[in-house]
N, C-alpha and C positions, 0 to 999 in steps of 0.2 A: 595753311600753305606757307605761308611767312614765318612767323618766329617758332611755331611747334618745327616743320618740316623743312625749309628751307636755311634755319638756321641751329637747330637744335636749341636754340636759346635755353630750351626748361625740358624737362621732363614732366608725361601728364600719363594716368592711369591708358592702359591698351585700350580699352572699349572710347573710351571719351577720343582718344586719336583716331581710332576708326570709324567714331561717328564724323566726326571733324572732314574726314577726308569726304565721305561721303556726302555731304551736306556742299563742298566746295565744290564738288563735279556739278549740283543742279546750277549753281551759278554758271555753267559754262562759259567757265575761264579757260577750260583745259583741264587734261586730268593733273590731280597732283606730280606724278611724276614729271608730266611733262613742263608744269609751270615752274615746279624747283629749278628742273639742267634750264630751264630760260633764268632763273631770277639767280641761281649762282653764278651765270656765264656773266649776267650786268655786272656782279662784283667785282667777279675775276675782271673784266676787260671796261672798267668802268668810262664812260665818255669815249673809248675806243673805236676801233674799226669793228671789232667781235661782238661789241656791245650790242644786244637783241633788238633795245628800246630805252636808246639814251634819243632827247627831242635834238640833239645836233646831230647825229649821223640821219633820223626818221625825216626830222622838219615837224613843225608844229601842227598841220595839217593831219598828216598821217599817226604823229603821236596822241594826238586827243582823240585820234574815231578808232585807236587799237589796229592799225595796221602796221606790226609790225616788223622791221626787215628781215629776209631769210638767211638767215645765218647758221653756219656750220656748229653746231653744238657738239659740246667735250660730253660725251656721256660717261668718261670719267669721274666727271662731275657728280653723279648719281649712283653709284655704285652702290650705295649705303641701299634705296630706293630699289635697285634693279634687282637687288638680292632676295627682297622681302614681298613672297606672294602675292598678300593681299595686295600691296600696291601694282604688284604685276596685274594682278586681276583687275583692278580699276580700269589701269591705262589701255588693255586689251576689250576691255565692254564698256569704257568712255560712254560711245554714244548711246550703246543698246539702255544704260542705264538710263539717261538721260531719255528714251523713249518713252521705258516704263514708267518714269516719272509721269509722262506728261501722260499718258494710258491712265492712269490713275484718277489725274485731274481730270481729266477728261470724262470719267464713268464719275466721278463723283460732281462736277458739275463744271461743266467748259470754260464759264469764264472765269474759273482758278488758273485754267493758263496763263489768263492775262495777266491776274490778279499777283498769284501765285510764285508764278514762273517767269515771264517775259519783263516784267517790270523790275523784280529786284534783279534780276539777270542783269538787264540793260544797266542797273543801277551801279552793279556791282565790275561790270567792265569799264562804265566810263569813271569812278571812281579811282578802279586802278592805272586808266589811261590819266586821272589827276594827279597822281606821284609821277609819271614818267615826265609829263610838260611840268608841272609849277613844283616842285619840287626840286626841280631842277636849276628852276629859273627864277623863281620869286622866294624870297624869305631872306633870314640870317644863315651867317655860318660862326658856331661855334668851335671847329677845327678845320683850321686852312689842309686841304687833303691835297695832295697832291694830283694833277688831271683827274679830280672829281667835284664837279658842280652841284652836287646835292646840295642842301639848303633846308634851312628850317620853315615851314611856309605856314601859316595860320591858317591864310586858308584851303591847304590840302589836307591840314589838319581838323579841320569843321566837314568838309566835305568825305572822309575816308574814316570819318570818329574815332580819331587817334592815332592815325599812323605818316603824319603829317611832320614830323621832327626827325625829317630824313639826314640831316648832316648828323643828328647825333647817332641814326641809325649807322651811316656807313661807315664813320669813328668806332662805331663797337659794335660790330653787326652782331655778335652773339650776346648782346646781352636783351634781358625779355623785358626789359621795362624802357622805353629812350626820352621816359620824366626826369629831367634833369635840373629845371631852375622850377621857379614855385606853379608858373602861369602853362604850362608844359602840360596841360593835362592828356594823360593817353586811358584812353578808357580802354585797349584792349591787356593793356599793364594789369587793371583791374579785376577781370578775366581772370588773365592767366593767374592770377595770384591765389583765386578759390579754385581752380583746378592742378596747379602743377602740383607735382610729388617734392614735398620739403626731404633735404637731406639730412 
């Protein structure tokens, strides 16, 4: 959802992108499309009044449990996104997907819901509600950005396994690696580096 689709950072084979996506909807973050026009609109309108899920317009409160404010989204933003079926198809059976998933668990044995499904789910929202508050709030900054607080944070870095070195994300949002000094480690850098498409 992040540096493959919402930033195009790299290029990676079609199938592996469309496992990708589909693997991000069990998480029930949101369908892809709809998490990109959210996580573009933070860029564009970063610490703003626009901003979906900056923790000063949220409060700390509602930024760590994922409640975040309703705001007018540019589906300009997405246009790359709106064009391309399969993701249309996603965002249209979001949830149905997310049914059969659990229909599945469920025939093969129930407590895979929990096991399975609810637990890295849970895991996987309040992780990204850990970018929104400490990312924000705690760490270094290695470019003074102008009205944008992101920050290099250790530990939303330990907690998100790698994507915790958000100032040097928002300094160069397109690039796919934001390892920049030695201690820096991003293990989804690592990742992407055995699946992207070298030019």
């Amino acid at each position: 959802l992040h540096r493959l689709l919402s930033h195009k950072s790299f290029k990676t084979y079609p199938i592996i992108e469309k496992i990708l996506s589909i693997v991000s909807i069990i998480t029930t973050v949101g369908s892809p499309m709809a998490w990109v026009a959210i996580h573009r609109q933070h860029h564009r309108s970063c610490e703003k009044t626009n901003d979906p899920h900056s923790p000063y317009n949220l409060g700390n409160f509602k930024a760590w449990f994922g409640f975040w404010n309703k705001v007018l989204l540019d589906l300009k933003l997405i246009k790359d996104l709106r064009s391309d079926h399969y993701h249309k198809f996603l965002h249209r059976h979001y949830i149905t997907i997310i049914m059969i998933y659990l229909l599945l668990l469920l025939l093969i044995n129930p407590l895979y819901i929990i096991f399975i499904y609810a637990i890295p789910a849970c895991l996987c929202l309040h992780s990204t509600s850990t970018i929104i508050v400490l990312a924000h709030k705690h760490g270094y900054k290695t470019y003074d950005l102008k009205h944008d607080q992101s920050r290099n944070s250790w530990i939303a870095n330990i907690i998100t396994l790698g994507e915790g070195w958000h100032n040097n994300h928002h300094a160069k949002p397109y690039a796919w690696s934001n390892w920049e000094r030695w201690w820096e480690w991003d293990f989804p850098a690592l990742i992407i580096r055995v699946i992207r498409i070298h030019k």
